[in-house]
Z-matrix of the N, CA and C atoms (Angstrom, degrees):
N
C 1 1.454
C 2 1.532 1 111.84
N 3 1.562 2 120.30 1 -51.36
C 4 1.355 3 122.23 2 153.42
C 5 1.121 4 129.24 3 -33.25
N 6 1.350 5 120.30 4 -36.77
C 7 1.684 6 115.91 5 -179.99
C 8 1.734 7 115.18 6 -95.87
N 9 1.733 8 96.75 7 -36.43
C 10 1.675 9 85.19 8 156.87
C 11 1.971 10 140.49 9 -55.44
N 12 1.560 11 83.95 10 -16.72
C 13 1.756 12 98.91 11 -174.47
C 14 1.903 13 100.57 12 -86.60
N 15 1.533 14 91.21 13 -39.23
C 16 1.752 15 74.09 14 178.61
C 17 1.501 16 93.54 15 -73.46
N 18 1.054 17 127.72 16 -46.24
C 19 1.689 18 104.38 17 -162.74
C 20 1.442 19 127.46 18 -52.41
N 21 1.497 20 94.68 19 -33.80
C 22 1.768 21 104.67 20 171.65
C 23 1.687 22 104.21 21 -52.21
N 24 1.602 23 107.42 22 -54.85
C 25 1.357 24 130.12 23 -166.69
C 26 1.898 25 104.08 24 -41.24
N 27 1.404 26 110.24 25 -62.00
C 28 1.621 27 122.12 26 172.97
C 29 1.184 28 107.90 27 -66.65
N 30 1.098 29 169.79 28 -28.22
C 31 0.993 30 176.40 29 98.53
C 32 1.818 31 116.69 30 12.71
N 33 1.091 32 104.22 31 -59.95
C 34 1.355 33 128.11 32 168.17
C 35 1.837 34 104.48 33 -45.61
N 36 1.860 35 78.74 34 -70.68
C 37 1.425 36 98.00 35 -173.06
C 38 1.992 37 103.23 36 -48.67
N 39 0.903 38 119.70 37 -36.95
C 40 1.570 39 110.90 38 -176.38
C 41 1.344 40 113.98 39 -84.82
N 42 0.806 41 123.39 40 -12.29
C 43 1.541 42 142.85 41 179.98
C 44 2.040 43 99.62 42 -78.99
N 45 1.050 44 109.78 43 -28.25
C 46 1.433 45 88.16 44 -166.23
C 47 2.026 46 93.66 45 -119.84
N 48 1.576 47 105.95 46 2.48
C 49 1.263 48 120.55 47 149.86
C 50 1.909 49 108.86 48 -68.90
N 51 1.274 50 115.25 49 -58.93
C 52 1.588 51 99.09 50 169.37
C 53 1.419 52 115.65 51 -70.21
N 54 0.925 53 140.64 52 -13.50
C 55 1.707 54 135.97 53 170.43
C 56 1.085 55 101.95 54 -84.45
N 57 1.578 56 143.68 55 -6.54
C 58 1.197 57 132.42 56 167.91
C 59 2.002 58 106.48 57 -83.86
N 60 1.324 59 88.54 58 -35.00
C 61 1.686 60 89.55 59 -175.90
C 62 1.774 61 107.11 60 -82.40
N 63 1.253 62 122.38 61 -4.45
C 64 1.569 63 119.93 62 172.29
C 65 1.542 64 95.59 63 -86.05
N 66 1.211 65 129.47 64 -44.75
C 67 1.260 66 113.43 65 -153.17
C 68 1.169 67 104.15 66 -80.28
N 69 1.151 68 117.05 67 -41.54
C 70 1.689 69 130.87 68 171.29
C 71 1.716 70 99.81 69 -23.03
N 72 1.603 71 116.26 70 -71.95
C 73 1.134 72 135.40 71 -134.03
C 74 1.752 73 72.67 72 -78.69
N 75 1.867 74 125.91 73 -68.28
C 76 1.004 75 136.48 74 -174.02
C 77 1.682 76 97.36 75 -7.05
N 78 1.637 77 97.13 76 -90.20
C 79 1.647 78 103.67 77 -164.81
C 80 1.494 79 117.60 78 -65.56
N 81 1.006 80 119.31 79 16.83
C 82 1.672 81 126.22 80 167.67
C 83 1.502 82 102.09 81 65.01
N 84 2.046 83 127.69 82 48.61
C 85 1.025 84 104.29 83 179.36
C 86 1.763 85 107.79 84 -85.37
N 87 1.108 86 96.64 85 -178.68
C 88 1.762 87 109.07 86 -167.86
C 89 2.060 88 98.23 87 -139.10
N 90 1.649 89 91.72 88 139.73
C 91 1.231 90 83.87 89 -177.56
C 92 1.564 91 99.06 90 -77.71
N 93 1.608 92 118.18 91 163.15
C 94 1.392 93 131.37 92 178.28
C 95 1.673 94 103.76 93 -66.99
N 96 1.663 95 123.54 94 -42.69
C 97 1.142 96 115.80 95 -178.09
C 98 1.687 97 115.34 96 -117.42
N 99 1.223 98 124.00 97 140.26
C 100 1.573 99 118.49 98 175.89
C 101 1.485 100 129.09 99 -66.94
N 102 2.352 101 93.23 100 -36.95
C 103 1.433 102 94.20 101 -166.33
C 104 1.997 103 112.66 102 -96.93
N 105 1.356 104 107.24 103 6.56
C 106 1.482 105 122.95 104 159.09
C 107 1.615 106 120.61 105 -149.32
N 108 1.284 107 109.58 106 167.01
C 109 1.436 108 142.75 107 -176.55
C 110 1.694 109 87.54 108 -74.34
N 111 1.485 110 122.49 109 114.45
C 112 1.469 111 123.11 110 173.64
C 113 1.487 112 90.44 111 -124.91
N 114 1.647 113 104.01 112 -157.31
C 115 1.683 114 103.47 113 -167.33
C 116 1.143 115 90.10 114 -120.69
N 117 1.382 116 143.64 115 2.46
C 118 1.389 117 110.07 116 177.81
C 119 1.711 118 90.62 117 -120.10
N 120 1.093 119 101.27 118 165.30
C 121 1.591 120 149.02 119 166.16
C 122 1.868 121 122.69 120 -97.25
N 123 1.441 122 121.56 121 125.42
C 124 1.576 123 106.60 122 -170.07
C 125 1.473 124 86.19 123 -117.92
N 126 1.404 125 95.49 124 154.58
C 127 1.618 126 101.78 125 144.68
C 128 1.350 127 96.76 126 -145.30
N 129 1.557 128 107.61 127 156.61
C 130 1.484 129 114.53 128 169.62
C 131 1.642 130 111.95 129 -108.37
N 132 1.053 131 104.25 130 146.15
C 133 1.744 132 108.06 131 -160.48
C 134 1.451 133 103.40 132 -154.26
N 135 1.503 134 114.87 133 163.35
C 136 1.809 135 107.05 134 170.86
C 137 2.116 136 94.26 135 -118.95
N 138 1.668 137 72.42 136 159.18
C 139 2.038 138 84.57 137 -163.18
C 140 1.335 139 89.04 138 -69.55
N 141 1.666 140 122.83 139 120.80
C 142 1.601 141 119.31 140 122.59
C 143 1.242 142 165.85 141 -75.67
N 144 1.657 143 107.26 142 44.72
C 145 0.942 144 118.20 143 -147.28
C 146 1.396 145 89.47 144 -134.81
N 147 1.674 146 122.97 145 173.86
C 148 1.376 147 129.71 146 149.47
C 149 1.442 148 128.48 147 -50.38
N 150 1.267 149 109.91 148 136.81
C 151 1.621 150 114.22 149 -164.37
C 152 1.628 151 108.89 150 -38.73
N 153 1.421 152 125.19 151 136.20
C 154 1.094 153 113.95 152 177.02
C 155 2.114 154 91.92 153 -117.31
N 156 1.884 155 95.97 154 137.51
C 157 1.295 156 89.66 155 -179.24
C 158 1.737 157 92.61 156 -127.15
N 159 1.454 158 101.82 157 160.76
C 160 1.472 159 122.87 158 -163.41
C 161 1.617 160 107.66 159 -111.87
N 162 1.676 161 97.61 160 171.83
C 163 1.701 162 87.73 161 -174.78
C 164 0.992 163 120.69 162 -88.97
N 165 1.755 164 96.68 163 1.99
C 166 1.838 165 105.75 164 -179.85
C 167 1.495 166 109.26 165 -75.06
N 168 1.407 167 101.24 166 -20.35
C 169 1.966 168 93.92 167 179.99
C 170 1.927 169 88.31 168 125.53
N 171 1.487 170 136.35 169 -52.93
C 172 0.992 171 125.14 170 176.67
C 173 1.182 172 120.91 171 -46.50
N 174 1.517 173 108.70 172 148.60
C 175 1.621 174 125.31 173 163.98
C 176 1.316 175 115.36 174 -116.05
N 177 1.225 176 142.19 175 145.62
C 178 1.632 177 162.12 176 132.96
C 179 1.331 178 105.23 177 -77.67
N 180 1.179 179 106.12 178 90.76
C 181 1.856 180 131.19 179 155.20
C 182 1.824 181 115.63 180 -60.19
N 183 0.735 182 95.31 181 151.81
C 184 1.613 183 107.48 182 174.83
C 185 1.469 184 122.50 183 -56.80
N 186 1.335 185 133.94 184 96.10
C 187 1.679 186 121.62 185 -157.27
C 188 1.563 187 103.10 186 103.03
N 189 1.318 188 121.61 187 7.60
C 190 1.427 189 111.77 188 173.88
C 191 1.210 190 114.40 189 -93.43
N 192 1.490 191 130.26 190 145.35
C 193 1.506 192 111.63 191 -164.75
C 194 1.702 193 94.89 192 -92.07
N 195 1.386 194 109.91 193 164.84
C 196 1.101 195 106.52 194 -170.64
C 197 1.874 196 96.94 195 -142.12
N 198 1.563 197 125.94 196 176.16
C 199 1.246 198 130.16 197 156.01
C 200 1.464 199 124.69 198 -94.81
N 201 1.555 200 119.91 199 109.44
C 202 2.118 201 101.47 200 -172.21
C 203 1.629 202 82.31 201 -80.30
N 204 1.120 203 92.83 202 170.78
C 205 2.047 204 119.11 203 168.61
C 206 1.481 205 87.13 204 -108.37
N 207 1.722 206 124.23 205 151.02
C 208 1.290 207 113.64 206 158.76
C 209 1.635 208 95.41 207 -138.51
N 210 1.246 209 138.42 208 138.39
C 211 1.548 210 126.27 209 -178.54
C 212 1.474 211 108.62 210 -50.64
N 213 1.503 212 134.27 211 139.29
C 214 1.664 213 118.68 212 163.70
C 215 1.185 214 103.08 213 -82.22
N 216 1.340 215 123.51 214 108.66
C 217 1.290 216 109.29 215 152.24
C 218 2.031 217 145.79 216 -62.39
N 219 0.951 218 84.21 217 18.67
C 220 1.515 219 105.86 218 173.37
C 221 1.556 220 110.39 219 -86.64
N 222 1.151 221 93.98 220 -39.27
C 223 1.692 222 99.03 221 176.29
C 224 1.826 223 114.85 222 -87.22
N 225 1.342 224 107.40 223 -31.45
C 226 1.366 225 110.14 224 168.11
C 227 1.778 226 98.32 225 -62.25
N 228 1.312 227 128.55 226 -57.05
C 229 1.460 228 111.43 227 -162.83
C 230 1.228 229 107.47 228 -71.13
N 231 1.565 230 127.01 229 -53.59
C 232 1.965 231 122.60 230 159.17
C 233 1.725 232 88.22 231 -9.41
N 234 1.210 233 120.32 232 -101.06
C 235 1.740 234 131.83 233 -141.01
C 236 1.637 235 92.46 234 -62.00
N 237 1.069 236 139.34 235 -39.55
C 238 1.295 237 132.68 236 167.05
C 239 1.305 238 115.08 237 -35.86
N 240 1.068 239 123.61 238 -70.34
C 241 1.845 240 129.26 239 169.44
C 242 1.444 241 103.43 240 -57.09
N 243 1.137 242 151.06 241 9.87
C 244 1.273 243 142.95 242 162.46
C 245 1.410 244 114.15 243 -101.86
N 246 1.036 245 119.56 244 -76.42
C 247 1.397 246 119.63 245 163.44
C 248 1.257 247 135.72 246 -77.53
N 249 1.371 248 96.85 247 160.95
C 250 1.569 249 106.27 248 -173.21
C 251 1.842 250 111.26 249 -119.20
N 252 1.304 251 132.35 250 21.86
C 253 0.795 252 111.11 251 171.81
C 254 1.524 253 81.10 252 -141.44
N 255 1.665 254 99.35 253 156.38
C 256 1.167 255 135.23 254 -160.22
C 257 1.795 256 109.63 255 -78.93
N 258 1.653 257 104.20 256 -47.95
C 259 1.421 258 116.23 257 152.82
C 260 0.821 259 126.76 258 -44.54
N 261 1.336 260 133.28 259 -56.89
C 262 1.556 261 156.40 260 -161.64
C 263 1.752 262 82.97 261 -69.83
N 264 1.387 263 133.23 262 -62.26
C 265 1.221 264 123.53 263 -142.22
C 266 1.766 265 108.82 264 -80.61
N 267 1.194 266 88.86 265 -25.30
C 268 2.035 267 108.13 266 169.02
C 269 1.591 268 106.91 267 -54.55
N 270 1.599 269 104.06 268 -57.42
C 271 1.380 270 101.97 269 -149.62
C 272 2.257 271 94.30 270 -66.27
N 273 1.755 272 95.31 271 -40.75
C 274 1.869 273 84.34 272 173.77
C 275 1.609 274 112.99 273 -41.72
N 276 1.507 275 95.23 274 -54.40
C 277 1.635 276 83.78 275 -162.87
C 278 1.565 277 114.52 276 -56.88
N 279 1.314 278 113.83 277 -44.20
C 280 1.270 279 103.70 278 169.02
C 281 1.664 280 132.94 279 -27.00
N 282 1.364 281 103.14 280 -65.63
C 283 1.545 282 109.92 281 -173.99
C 284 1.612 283 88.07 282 -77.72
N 285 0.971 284 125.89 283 -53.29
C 286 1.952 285 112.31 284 -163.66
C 287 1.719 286 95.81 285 -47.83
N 288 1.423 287 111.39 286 -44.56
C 289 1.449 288 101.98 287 -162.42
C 290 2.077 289 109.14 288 -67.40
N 291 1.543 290 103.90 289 -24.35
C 292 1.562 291 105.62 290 177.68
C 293 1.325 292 109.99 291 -85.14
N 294 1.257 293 120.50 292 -0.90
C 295 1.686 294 130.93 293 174.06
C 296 1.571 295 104.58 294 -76.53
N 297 1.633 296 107.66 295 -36.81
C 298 1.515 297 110.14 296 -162.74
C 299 1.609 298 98.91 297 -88.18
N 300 1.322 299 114.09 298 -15.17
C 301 1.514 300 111.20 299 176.33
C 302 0.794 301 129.35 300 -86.26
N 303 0.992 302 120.93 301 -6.05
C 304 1.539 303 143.38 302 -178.89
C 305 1.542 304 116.62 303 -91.24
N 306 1.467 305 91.15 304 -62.53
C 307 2.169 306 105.07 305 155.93
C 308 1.812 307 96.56 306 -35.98
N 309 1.127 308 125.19 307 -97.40
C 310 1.080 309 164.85 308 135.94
C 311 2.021 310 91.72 309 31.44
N 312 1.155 311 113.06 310 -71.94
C 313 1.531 312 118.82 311 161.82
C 314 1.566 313 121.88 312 -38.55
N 315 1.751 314 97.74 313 -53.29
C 316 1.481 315 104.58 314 -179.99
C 317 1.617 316 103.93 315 -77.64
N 318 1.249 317 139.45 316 -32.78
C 319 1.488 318 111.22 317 171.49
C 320 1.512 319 116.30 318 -65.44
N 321 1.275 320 130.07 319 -31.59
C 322 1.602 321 134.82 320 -175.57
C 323 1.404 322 107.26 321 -70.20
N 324 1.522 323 130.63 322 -24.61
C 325 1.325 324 156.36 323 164.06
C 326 1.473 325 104.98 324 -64.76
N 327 1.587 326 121.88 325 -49.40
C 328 1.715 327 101.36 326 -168.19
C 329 1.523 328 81.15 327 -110.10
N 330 1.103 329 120.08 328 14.59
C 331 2.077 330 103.61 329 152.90
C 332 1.553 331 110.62 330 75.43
N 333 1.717 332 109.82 331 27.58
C 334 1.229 333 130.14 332 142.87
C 335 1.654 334 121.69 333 -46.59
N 336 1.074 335 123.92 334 -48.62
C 337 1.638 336 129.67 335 173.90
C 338 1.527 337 93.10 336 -95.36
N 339 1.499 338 107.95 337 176.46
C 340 1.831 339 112.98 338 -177.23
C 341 1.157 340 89.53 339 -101.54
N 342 2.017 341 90.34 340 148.83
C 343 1.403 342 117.11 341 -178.58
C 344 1.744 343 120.62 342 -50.11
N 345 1.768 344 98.50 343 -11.51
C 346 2.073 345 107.28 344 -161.11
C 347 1.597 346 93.54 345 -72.87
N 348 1.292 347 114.72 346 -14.93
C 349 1.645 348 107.72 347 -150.12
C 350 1.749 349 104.85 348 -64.70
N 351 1.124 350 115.06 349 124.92
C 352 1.670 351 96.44 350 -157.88
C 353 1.721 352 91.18 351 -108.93
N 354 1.543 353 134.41 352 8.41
C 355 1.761 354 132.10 353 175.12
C 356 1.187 355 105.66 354 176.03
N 357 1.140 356 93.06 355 170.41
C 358 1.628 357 119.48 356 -173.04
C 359 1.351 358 98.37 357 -107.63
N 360 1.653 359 111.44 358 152.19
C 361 1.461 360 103.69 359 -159.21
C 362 1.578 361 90.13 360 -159.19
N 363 1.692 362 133.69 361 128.74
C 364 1.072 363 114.88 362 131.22
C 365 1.934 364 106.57 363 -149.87
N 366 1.570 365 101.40 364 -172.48
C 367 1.410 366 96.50 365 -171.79
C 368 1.655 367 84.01 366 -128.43
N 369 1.737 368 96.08 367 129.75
C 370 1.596 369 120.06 368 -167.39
C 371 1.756 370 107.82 369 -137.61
N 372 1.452 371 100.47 370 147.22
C 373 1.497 372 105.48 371 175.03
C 374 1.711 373 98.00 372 -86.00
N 375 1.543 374 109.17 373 -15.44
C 376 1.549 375 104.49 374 -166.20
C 377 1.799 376 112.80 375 -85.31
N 378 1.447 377 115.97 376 20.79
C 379 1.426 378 115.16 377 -152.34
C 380 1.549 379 109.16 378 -76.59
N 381 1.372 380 115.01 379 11.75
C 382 1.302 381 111.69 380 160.52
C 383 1.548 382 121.81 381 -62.97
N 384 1.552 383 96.43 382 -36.14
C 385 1.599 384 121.94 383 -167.68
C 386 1.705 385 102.44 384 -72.88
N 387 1.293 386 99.03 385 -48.52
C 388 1.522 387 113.93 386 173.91
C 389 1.229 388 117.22 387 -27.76
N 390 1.502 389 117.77 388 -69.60
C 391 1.448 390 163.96 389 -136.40
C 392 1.847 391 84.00 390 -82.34
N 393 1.178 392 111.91 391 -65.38
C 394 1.712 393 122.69 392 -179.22
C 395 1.690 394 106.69 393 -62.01
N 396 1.225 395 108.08 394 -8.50
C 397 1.996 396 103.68 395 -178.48
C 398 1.807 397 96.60 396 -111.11
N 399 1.462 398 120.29 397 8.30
C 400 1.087 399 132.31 398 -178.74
C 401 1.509 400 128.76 399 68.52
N 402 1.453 401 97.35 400 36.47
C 403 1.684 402 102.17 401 -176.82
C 404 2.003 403 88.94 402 -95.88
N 405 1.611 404 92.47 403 166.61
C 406 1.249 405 112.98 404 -169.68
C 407 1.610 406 97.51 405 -103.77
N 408 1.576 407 122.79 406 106.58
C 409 1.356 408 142.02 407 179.75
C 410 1.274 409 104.32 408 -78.32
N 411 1.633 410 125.96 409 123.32
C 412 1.345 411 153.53 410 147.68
C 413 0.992 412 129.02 411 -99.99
N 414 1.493 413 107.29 412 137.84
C 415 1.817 414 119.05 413 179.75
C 416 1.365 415 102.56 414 -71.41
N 417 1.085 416 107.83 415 132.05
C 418 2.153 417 105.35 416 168.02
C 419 1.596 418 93.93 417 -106.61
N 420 1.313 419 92.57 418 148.68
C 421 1.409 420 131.17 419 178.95
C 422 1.389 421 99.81 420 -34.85
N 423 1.538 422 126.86 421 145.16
C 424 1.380 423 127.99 422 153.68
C 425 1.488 424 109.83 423 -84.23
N 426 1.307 425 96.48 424 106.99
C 427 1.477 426 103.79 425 172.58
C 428 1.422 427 112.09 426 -144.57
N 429 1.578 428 124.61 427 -172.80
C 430 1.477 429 121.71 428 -152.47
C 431 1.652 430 87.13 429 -85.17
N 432 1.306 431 123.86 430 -37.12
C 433 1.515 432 129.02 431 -165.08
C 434 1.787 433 108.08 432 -74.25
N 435 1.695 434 115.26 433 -17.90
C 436 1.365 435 117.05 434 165.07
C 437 1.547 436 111.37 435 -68.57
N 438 1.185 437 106.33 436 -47.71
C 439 1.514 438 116.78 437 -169.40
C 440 1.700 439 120.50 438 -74.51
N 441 1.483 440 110.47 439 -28.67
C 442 1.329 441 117.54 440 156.85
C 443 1.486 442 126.52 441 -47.35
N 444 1.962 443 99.45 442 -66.95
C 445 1.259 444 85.76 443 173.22
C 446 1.612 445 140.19 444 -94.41
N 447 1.984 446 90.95 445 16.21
C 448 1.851 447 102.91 446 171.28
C 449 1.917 448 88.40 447 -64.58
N 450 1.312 449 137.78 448 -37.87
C 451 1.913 450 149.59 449 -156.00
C 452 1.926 451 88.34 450 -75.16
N 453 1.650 452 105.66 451 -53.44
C 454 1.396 453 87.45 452 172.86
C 455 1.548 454 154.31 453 -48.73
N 456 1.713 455 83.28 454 -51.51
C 457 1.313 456 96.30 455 -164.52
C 458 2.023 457 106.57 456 -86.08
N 459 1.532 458 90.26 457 -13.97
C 460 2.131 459 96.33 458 172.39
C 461 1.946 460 87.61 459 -61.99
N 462 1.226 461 106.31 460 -52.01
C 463 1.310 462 109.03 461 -161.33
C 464 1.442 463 99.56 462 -57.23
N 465 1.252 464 132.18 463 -37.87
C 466 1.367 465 119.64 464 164.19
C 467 1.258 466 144.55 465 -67.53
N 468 1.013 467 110.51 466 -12.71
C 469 1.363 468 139.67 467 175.25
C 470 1.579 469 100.42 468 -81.67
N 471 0.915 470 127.71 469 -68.13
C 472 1.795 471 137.59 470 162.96
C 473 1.619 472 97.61 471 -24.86
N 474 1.854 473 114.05 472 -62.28
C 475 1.858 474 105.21 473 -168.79
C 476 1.012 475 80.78 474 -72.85
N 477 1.194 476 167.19 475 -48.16
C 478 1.455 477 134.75 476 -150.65
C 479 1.927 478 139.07 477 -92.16
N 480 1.539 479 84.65 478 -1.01
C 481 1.572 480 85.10 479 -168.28
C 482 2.271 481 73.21 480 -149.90
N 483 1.003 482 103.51 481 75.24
C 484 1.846 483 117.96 482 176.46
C 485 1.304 484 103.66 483 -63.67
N 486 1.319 485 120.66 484 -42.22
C 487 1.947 486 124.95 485 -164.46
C 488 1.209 487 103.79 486 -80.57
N 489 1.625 488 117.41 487 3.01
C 490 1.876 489 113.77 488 -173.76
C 491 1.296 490 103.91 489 102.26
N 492 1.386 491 118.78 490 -29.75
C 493 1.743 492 123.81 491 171.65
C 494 1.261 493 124.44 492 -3.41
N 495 1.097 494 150.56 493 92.18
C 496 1.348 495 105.15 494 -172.01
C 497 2.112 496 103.08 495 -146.66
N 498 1.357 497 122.49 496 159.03
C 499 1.058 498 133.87 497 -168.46
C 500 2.253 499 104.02 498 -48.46
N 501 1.174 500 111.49 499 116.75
C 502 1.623 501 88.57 500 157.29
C 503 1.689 502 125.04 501 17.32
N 504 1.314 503 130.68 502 124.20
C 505 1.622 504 102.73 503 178.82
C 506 1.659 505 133.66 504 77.46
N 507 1.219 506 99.27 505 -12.12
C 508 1.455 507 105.50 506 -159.73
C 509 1.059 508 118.93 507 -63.03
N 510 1.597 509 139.73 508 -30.93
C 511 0.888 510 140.35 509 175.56
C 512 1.904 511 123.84 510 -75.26
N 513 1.526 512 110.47 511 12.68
C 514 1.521 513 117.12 512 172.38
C 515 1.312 514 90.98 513 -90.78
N 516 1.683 515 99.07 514 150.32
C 517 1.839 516 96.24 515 171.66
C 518 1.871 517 92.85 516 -69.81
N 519 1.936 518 84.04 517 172.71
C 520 0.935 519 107.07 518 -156.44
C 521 1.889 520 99.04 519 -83.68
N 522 1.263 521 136.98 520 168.66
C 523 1.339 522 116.55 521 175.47
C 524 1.783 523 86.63 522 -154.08
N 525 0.929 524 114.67 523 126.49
C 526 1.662 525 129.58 524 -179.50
C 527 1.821 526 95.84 525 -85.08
N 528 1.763 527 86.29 526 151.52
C 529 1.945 528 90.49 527 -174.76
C 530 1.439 529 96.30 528 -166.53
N 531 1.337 530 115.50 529 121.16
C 532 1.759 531 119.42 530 177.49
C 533 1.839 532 89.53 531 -55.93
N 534 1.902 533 82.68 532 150.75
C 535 1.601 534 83.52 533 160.80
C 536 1.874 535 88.14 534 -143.00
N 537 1.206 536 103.19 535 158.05
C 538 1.717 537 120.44 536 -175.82
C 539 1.674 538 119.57 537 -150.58
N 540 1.037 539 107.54 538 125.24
C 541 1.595 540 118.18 539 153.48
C 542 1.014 541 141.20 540 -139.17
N 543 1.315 542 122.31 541 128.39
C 544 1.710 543 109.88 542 -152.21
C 545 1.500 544 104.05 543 -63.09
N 546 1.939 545 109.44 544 178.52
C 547 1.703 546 105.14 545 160.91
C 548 1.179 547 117.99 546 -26.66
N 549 1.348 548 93.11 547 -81.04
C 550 1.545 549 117.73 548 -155.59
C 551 1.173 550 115.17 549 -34.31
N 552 1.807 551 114.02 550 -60.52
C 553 1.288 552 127.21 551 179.29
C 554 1.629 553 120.17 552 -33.76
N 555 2.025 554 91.70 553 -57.33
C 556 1.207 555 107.07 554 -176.61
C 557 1.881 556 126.93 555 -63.69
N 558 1.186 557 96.47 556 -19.38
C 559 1.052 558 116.95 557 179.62
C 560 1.687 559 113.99 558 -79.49
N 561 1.400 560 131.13 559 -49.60
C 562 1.268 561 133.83 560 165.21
C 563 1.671 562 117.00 561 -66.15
N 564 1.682 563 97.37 562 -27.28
C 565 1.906 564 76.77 563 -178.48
C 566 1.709 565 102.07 564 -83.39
N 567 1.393 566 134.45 565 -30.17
C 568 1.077 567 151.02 566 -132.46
C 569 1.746 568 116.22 567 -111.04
N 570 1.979 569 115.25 568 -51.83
C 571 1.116 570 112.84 569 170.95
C 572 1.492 571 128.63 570 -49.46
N 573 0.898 572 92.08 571 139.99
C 574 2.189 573 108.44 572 -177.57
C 575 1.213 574 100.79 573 -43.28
């Protein structure tokens, strides 16, 4: 019975390893850098949502294109096989992930992405972390499409850390939360 449960268990677990690589491909993300494995993931997209306005005075209107962040998980599994402690693997992502924002600042700065892009935008279980890099944390709607991908991304968390591994925290459920900051903002706390 034990060995049928792990087998279900790996199985599972690889299963939501290829649903990570469809969706990837699905939403056309792109890694942020060509000549290494970093932690974020871009896509460019326009906001569908109700105007979101900031404390800088900007708004993101509906149809505005915007930048999502998406974690790469390529770089989470790289540092996964390296380390062994769960702390240890938080505190990289942390700074690797403020390394990529910074990169990330300086291309939006020498006008690598288009000038329309009016914020940075993504929806994270990590928005505590967010919140401390100075993005502005939002509740998203309870709806069937929150709760799907709160089922996904636990489920990803499961393929990625199999031995119980798991990020700082890991064991609270997971709770999804827009995070946003306009250019500008992003651009003064963030450029090189």
């Amino acid at each position: 019975m034990v060995y049928l449960r792990t087998l279900f268990a790996v199985m599972v677990s690889k299963l939501w390893l290829f649903l990570d690589i469809i969706f990837s491909w699905f939403l056309n993300l792109k890694p942020l850098r060509r000549d290494m494995i970093t932690t974020i993931n871009i896509q460019f997209r326009r906001h569908r949502g109700n105007p979101v306005k900031f404390d800088d005075g900007s708004v993101v209107n509906p149809k505005d294109p915007l930048i999502e962040l998406h974690l790469n998980n390529a770089w989470s599994r790289q540092q996964n096989r390296a380390t062994n402690s769960p702390t240890t693997l938080t505190l990289q992502l942390f700074s690797a992930f403020c390394e990529d924002l910074k990169y990330l600042a300086g291309q939006l700065n020498e006008g690598k992405f288009a000038p329309e892009i009016k914020a940075i935008h993504a929806i994270t279980p990590f928005h505590l972390a967010f919140r401390r890099l100075g993005f502005t944390v939002m509740e998203l709607p309870d709806t069937l499409w929150k709760r799907l991908s709160q089922y996904y991304v636990t489920g990803l968390r499961r393929a990625y850390y199999p031995e119980g591994r798991k990020l700082s925290g890991g064991t609270k459920p997971l709770v999804l939360k827009e995070v946003w900051m306009s250019r500008e903002e992003f651009l003064k706390k963030y450029r090189p």
